[in-house]
DRENLUM-365529 format. One record per residue (C-alpha): chain; y, z negated, x; residue number from 1. Coordinates in Angstrom, 1 decimal, decimal comma. Example, Ala and Ser with C-alpha at 12.3 -4.5 7.8 and 13.67 -1.06 7.14 Angstrom:
2
{kette=A py=-4,5 pz=-7,8 px=12,3 nr=1}
{kette=A py=-1,1 pz=-7,1 px=13,7 nr=2}
//
This chain:
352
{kette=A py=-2,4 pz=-24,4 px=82,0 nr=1}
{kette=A py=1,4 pz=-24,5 px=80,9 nr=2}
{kette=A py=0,5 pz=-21,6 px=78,4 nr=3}
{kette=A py=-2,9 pz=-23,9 px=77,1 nr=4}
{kette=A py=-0,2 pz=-26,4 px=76,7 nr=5}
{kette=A py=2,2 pz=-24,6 px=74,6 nr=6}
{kette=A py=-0,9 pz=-23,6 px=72,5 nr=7}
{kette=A py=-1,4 pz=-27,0 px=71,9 nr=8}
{kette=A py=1,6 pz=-27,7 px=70,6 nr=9}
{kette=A py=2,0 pz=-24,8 px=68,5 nr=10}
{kette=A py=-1,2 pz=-25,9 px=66,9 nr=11}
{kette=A py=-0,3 pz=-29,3 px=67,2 nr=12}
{kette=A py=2,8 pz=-28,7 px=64,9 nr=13}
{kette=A py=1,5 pz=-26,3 px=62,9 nr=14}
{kette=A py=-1,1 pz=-28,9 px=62,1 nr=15}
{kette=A py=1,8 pz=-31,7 px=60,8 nr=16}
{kette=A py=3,6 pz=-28,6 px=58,9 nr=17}
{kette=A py=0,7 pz=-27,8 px=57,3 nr=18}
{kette=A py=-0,3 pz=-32,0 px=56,8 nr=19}
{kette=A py=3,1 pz=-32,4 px=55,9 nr=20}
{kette=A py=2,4 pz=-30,1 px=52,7 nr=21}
{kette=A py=-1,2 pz=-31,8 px=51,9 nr=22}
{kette=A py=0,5 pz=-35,1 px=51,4 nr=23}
{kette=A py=3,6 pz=-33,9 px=49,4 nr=24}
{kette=A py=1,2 pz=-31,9 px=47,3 nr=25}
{kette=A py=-1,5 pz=-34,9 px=46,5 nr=26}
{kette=A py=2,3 pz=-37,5 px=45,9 nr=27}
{kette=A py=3,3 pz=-34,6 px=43,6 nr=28}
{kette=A py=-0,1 pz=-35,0 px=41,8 nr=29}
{kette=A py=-0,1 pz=-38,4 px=41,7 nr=30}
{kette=A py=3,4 pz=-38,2 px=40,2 nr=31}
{kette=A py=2,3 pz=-35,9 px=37,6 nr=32}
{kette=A py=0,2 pz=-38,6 px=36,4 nr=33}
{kette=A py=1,3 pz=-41,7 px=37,0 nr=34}
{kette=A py=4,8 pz=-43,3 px=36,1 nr=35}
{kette=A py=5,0 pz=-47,1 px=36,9 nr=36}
{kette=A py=8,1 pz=-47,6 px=34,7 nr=37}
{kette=A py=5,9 pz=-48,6 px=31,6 nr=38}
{kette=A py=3,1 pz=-50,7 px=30,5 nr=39}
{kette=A py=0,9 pz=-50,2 px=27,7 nr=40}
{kette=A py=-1,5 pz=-52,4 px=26,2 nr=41}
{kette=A py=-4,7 pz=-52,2 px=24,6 nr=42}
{kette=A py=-5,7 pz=-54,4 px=21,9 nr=43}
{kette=A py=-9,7 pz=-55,2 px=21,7 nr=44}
{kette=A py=-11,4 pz=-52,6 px=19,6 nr=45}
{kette=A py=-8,8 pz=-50,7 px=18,1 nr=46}
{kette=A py=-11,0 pz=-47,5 px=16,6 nr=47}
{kette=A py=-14,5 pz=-47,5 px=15,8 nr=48}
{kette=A py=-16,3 pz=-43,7 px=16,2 nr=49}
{kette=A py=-17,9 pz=-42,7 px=12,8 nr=50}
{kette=A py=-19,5 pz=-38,9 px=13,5 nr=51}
{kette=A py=-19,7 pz=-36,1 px=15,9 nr=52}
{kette=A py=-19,8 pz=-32,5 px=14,3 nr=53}
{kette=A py=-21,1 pz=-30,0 px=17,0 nr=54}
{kette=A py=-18,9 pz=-26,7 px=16,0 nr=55}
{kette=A py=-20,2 pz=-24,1 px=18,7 nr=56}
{kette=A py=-16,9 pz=-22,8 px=19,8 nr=57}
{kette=A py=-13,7 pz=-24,5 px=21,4 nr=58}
{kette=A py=-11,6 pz=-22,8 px=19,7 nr=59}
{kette=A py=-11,2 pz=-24,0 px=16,6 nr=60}
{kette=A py=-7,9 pz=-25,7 px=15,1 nr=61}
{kette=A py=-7,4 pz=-27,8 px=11,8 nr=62}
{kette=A py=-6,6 pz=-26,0 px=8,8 nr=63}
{kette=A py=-6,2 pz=-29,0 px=6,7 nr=64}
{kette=A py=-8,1 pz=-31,5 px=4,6 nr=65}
{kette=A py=-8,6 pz=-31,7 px=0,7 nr=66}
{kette=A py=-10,6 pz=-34,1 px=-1,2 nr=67}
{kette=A py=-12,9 pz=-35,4 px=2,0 nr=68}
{kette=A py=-13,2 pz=-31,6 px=3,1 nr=69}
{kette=A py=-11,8 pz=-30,8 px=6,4 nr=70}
{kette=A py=-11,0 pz=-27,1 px=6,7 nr=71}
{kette=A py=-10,7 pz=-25,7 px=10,7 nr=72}
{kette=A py=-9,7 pz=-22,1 px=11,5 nr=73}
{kette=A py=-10,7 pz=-20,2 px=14,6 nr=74}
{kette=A py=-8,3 pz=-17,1 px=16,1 nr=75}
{kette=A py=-11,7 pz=-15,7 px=17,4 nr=76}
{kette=A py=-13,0 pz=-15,1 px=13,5 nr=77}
{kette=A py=-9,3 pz=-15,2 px=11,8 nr=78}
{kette=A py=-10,4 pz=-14,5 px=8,5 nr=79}
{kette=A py=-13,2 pz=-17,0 px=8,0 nr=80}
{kette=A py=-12,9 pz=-21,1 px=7,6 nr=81}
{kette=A py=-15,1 pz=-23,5 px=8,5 nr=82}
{kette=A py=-15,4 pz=-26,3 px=5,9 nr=83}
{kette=A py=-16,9 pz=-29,8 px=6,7 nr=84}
{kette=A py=-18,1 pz=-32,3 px=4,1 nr=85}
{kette=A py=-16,9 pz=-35,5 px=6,0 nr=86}
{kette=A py=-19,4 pz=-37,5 px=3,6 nr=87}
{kette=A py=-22,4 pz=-35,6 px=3,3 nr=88}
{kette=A py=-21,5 pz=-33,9 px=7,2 nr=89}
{kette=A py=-23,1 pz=-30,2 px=5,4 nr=90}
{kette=A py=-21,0 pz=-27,6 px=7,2 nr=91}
{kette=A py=-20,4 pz=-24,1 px=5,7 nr=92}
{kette=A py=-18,6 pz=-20,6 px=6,8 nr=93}
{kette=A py=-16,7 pz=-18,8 px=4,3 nr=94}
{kette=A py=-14,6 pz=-15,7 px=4,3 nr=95}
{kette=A py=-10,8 pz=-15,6 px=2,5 nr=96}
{kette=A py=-10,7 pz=-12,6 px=0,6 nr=97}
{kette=A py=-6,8 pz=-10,7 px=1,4 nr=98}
{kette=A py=-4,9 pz=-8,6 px=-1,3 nr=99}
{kette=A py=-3,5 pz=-6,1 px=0,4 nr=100}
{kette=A py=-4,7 pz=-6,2 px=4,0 nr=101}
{kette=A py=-3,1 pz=-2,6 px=5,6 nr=102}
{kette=A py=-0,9 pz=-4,9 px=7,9 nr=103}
{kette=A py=-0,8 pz=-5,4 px=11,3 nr=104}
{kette=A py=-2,5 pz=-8,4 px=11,5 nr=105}
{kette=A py=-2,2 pz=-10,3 px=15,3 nr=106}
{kette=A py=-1,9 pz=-14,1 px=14,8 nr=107}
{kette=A py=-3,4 pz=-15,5 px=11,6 nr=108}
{kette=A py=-3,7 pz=-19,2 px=10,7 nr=109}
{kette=A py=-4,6 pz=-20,9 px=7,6 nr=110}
{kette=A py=-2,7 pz=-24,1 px=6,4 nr=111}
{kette=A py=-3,7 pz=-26,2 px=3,3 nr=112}
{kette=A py=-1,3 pz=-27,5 px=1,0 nr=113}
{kette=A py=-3,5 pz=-28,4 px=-2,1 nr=114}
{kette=A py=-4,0 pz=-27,0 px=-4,1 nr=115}
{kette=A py=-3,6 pz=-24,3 px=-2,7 nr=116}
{kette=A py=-3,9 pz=-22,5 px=0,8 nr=117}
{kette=A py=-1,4 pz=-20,5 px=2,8 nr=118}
{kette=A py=-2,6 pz=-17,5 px=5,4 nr=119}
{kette=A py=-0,1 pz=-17,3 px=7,7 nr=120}
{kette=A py=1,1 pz=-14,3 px=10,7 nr=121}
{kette=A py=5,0 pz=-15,0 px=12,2 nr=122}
{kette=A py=4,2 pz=-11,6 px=14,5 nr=123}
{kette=A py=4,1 pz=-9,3 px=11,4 nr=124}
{kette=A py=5,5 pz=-11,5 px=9,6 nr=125}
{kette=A py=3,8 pz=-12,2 px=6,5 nr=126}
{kette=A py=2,8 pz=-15,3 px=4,4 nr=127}
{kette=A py=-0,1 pz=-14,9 px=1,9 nr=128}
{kette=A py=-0,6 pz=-17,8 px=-0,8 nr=129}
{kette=A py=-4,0 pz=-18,6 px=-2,5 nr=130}
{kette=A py=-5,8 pz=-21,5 px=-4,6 nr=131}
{kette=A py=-8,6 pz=-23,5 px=-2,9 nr=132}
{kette=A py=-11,8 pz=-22,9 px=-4,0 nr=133}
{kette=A py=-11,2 pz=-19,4 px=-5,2 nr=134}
{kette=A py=-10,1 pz=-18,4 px=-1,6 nr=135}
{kette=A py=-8,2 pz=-15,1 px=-2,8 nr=136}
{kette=A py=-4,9 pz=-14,6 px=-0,4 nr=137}
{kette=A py=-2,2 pz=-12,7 px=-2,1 nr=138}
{kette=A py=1,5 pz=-12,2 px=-0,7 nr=139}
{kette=A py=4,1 pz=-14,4 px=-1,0 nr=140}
{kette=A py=6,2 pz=-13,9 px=1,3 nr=141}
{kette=A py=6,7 pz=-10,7 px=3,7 nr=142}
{kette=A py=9,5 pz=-9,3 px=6,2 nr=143}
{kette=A py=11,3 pz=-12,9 px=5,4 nr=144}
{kette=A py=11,4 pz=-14,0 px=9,3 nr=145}
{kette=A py=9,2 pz=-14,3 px=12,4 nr=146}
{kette=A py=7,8 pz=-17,6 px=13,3 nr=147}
{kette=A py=5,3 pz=-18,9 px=15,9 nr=148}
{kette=A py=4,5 pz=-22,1 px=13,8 nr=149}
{kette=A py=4,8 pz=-22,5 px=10,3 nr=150}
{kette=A py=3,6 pz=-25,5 px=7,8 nr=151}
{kette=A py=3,8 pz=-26,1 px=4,4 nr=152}
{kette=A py=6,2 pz=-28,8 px=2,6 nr=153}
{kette=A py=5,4 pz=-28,1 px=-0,8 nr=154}
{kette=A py=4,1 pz=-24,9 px=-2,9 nr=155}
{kette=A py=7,4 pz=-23,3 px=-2,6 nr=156}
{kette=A py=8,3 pz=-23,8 px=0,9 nr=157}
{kette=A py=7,5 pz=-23,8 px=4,3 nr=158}
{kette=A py=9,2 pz=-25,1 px=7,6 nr=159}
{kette=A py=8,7 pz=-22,6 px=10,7 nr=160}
{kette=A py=10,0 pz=-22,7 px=13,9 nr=161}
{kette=A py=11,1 pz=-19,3 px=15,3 nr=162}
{kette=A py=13,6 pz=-17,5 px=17,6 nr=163}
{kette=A py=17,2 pz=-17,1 px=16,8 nr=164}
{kette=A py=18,4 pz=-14,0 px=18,8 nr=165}
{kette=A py=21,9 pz=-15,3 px=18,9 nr=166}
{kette=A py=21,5 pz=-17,9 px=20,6 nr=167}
{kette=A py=18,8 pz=-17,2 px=22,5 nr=168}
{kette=A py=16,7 pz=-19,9 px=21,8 nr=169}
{kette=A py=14,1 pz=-21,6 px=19,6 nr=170}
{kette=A py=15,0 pz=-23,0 px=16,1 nr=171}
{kette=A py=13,7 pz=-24,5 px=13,5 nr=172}
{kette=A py=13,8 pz=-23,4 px=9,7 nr=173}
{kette=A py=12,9 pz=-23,3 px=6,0 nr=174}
{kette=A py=11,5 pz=-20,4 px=4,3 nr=175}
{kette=A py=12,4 pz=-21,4 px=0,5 nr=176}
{kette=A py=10,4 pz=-19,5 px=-2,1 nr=177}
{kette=A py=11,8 pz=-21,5 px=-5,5 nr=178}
{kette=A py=13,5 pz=-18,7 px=-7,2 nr=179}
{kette=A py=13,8 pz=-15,7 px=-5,0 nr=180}
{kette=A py=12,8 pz=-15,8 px=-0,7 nr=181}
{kette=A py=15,9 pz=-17,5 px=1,3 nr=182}
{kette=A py=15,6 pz=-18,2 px=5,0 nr=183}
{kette=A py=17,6 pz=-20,9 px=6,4 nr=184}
{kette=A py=18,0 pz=-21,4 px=10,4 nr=185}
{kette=A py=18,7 pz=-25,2 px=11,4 nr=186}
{kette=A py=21,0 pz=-25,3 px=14,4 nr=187}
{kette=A py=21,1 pz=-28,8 px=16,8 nr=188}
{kette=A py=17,9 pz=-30,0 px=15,5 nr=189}
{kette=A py=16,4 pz=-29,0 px=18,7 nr=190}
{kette=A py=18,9 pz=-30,2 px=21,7 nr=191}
{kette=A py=18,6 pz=-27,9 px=24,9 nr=192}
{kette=A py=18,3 pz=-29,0 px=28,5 nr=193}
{kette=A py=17,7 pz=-26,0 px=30,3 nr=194}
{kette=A py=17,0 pz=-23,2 px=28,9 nr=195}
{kette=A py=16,3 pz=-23,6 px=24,9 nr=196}
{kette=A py=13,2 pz=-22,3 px=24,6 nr=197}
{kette=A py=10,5 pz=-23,9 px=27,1 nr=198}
{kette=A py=12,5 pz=-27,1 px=27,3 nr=199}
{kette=A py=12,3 pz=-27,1 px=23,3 nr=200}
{kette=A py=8,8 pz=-26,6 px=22,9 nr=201}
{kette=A py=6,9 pz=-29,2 px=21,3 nr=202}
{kette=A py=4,3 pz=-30,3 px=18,2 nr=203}
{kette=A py=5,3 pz=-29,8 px=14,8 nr=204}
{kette=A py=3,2 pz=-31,9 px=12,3 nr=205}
{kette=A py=4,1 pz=-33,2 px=8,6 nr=206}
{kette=A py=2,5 pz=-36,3 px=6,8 nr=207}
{kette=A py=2,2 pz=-36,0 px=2,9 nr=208}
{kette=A py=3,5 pz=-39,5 px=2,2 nr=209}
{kette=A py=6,2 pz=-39,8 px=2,8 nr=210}
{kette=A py=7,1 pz=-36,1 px=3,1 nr=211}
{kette=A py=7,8 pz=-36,0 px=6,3 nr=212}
{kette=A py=7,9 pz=-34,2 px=9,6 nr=213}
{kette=A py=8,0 pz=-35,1 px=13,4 nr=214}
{kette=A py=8,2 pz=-32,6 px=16,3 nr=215}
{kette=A py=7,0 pz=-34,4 px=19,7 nr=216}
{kette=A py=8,7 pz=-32,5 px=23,0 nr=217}
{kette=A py=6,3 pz=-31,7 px=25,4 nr=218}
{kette=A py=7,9 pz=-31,9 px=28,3 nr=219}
{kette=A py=10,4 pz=-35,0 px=27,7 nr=220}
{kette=A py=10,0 pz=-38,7 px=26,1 nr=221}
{kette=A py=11,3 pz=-37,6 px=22,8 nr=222}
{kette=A py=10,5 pz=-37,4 px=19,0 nr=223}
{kette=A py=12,4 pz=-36,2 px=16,2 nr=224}
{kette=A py=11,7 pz=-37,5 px=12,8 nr=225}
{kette=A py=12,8 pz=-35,5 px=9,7 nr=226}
{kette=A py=12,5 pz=-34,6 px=5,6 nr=227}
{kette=A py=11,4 pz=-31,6 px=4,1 nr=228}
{kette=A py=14,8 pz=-30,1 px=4,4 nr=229}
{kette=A py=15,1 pz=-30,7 px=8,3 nr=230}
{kette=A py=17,4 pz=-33,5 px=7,7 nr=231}
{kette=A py=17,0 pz=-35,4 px=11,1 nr=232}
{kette=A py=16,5 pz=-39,4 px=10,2 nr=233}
{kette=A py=15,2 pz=-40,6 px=13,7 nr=234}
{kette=A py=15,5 pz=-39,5 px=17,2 nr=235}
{kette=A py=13,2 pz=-41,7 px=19,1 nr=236}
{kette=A py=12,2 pz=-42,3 px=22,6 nr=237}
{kette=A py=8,1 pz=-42,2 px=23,8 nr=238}
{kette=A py=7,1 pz=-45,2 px=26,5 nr=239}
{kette=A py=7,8 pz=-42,5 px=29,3 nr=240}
{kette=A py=10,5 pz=-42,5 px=31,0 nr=241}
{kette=A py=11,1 pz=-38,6 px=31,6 nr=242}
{kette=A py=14,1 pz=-38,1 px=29,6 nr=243}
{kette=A py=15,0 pz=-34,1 px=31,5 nr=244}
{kette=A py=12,1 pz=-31,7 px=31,1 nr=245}
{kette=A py=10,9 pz=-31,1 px=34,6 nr=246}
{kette=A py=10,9 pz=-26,9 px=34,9 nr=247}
{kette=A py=11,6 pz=-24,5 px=36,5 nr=248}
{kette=A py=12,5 pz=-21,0 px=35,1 nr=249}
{kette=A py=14,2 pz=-18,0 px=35,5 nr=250}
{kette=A py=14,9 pz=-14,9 px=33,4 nr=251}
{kette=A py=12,2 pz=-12,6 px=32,6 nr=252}
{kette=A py=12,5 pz=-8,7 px=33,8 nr=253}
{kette=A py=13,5 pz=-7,5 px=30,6 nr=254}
{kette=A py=16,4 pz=-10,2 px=31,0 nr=255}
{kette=A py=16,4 pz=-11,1 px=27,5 nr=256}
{kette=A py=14,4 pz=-14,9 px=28,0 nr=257}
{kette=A py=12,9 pz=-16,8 px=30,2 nr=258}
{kette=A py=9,8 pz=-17,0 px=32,4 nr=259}
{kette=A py=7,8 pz=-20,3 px=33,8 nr=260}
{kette=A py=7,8 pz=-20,4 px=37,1 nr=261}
{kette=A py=5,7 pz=-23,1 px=37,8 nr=262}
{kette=A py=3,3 pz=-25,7 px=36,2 nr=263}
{kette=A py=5,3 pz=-28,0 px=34,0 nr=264}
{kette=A py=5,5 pz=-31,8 px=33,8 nr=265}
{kette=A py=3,6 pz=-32,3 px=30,4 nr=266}
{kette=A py=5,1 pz=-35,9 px=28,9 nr=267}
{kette=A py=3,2 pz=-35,5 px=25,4 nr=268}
{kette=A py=0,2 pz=-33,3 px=24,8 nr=269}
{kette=A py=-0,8 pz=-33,4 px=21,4 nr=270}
{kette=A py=0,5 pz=-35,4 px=18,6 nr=271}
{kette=A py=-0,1 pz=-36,5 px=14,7 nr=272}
{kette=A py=2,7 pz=-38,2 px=12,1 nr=273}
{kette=A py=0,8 pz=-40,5 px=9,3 nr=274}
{kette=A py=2,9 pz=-42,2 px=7,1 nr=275}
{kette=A py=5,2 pz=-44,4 px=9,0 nr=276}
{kette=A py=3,0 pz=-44,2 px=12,2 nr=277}
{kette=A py=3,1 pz=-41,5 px=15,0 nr=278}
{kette=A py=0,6 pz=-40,7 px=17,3 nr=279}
{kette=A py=0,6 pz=-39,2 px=20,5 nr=280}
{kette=A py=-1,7 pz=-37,6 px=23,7 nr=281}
{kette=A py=-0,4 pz=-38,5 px=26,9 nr=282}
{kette=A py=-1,9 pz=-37,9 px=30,3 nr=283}
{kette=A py=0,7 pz=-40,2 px=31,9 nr=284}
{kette=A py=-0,8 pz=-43,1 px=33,1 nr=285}
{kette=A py=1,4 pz=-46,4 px=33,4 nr=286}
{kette=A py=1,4 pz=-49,5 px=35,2 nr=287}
{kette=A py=-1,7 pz=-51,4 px=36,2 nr=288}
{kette=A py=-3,9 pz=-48,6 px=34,8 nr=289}
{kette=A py=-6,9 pz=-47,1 px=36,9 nr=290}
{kette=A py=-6,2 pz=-43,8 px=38,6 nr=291}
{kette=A py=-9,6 pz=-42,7 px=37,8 nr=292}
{kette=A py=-9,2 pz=-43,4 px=34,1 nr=293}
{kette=A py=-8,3 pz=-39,6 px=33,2 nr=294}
{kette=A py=-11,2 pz=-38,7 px=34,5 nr=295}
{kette=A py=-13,2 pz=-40,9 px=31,9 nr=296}
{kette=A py=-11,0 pz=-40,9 px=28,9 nr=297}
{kette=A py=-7,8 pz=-39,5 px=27,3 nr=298}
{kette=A py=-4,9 pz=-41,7 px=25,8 nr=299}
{kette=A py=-3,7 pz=-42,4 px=22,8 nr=300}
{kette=A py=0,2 pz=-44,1 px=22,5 nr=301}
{kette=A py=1,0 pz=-45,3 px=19,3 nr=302}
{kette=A py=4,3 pz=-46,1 px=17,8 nr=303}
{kette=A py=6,1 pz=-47,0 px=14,6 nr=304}
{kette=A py=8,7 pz=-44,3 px=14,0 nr=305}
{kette=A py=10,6 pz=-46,6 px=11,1 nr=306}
{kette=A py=11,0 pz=-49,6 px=13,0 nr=307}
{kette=A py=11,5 pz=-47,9 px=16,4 nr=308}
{kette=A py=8,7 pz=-49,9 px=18,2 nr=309}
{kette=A py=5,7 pz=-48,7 px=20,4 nr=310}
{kette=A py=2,6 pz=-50,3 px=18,4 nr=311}
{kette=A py=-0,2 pz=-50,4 px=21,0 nr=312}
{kette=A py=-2,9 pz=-47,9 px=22,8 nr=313}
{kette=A py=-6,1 pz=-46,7 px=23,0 nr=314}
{kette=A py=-8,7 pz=-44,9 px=25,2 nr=315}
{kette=A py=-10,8 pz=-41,8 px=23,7 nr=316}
{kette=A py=-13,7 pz=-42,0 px=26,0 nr=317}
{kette=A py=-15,2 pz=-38,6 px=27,4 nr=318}
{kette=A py=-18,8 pz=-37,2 px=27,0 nr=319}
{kette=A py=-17,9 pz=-34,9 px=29,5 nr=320}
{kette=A py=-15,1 pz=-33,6 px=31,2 nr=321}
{kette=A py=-13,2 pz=-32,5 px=28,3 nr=322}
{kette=A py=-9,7 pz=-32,2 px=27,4 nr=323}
{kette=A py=-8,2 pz=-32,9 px=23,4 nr=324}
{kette=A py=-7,9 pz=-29,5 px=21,7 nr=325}
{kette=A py=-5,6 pz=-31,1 px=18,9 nr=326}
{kette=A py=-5,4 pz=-34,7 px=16,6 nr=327}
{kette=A py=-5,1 pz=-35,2 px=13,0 nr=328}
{kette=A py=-4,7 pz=-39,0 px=11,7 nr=329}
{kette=A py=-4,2 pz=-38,9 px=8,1 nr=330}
{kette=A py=-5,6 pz=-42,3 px=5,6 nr=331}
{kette=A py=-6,4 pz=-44,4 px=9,3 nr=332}
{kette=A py=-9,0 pz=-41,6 px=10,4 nr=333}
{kette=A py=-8,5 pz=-40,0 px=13,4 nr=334}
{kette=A py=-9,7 pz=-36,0 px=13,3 nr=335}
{kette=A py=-10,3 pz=-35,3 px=17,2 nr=336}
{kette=A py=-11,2 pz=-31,9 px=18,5 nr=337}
{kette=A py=-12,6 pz=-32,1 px=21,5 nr=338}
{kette=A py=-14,4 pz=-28,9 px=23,6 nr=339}
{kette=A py=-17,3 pz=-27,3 px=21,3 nr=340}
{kette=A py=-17,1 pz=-30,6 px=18,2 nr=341}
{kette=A py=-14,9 pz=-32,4 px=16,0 nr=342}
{kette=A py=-15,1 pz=-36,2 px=16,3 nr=343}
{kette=A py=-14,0 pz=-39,0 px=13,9 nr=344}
{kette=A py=-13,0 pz=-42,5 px=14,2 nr=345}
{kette=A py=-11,7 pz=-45,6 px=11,6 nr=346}
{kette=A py=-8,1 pz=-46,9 px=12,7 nr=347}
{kette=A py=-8,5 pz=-50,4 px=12,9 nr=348}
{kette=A py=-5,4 pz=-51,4 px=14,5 nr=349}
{kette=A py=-2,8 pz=-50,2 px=12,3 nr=350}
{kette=A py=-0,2 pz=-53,3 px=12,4 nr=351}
{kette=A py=3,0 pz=-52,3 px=13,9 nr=352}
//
């Protein structure tokens, strides 16, 4: 009986320990998504959805847009683009025909800057230059630096963020193609927290008017708002209040850079810069919203980079149980891709 007992307990504690776990799991879950130091709000009817385009794949990404043409690329068919007729909704597939295409190709993407397109690989690296409509890439710009993002400020130039080996960390730049290729490494535009390269990583977009860029940290409440030569004008905080990225990390075997070791806390998921408006994805609910409401739509926070104000919010309803791929908001349309199509809605609510 005393050894039936002692079983009992053994279980019985075991039991707690393992209860004990359950709960701190599902708090650390509900922290994830929930922060109760901030209240949105939602004015009435702040989009209205214009078209679905059913694209087939999930993969795609947005190339760019040019005269009511929205371009999307797709890694799993690099060299071809997808071009939709936002009037007329005709879709078409086209290939980009590459001068001199011996090289190592790993990672291509295409970015528009009209009139003409730029075919892009930071892993060779290599940046081909082309005119829309003819759709012929020739070199502009190869061995100049390795980059992992890379978008286009004007015919001649490009920013990219890349790795500086020095320092060990991630960096933004300009590759400057006016007179003869220059690369230029900014330093402090990107501030580290932990390591310099996880706790850095972020969404790099640009807006045509002004010519501007914004990079939205992931992993903390923070945007940076800058010029075409990474002059920083703004630093800005989101409605979160995560101000340290939340991650844990440790150096890799080869010692050289880090390695996650666990699921981050994501503060901003995707993001879009138009005009004097920013736009960002968060899956962080705030106070008074439903628990359930990520399950039936993602969020959209919107704030007014110039006069450092948050503007207001808005829902993007689910069909099904999909997550946003990426977000372009350029003229008050939102570009949405979402699982296998590419949505669109009218802004309304655009007073900030």
């Amino acid at each position: 009986m005393k050894r039936i007992a002692g079983y009992k307990k053994i279980i019985g504690v075991v039991c707690l320990a393992i209860g004990s776990v359950v709960l701190l799991f599902l708090l650390s879950e509900k922290e994830v998504h929930r922060n109760n130091a901030f209240t949105r709000r939602f004015p009435p009817h702040p989009i209205l959805k214009k078209r679905d385009f059913e694209l087939g794949h999930n993969s795609y990404y947005i190339a760019g847009l040019d005269r009511g043409i929205l371009y999307l690329g797709n890694p799993t068919t690099p060299l071809y683009l997808l071009k939709i007729n936002l009037s007329s909704k005709d879709t078409a597939q086209f290939k980009i025909d590459i001068k001199e295409s011996n090289l190592p190709f790993r990672n291509i993407k295409f970015r528009l800057y009209p009139p003409y397109f730029f075919m892009l690989d930071g892993t060779v690296p290599c940046i081909f230059r082309g005119r829309i409509n003819e759709w012929i890439a020739r070199p502009w710009s190869l061995d100049s630096a390795f980059f992992d993002v890379a978008i286009p400020v004007d015919s001649q130039r490009l920013i990219i963020r890349s790795f500086d080996g020095n320092s060990h960390s991630t960096i933004l730049g300009i590759i400057d193609k006016d007179t003869s290729t220059s690369v230029s490494l900014k330093h402090g535009i990107l501030e580290k927290q932990i390591d310099g390269v996880f706790d850095v990583d972020g969404i790099l977009t640009y807006s045509t008017e002004p010519n501007l860029l914004s990079y939205v940290y992931y992993y903390r409440n923070e945007y940076i708002i800058m010029d075409s030569d990474l002059t920083v004008l703004k630093r800005q905080q989101t409605l979160d209040t995560v101000h340290k990225a939340h991650l844990q990390v440790a150096p890799s075997k080869q010692g050289a850079v880090t390695e996650m070791q666990a699921p981050p806390l994501i503060v901003n998921n995707n993001s879009s810069l138009d005009g004097e408006l920013i736009y960002t994805n968060s899956n962080r609910l705030g106070k008074y919203e439903d628990d359930n409401m990520l399950d039936q739509a993602s969020i959209i926070d919107v704030y007014n980079w110039k006069n450092d104000i948050y503007g207001y919010s808005f829902y993007l309803y689910k069909e099904r149980s999909e997550n946003i791929n990426e977000i372009k908001v350029s003229n008050n349309t939102l570009y949405v891709l979402v699982g296998n199509r590419l949505s669109t809605y009218e802004i309304r609510n655009s007073d900030n």
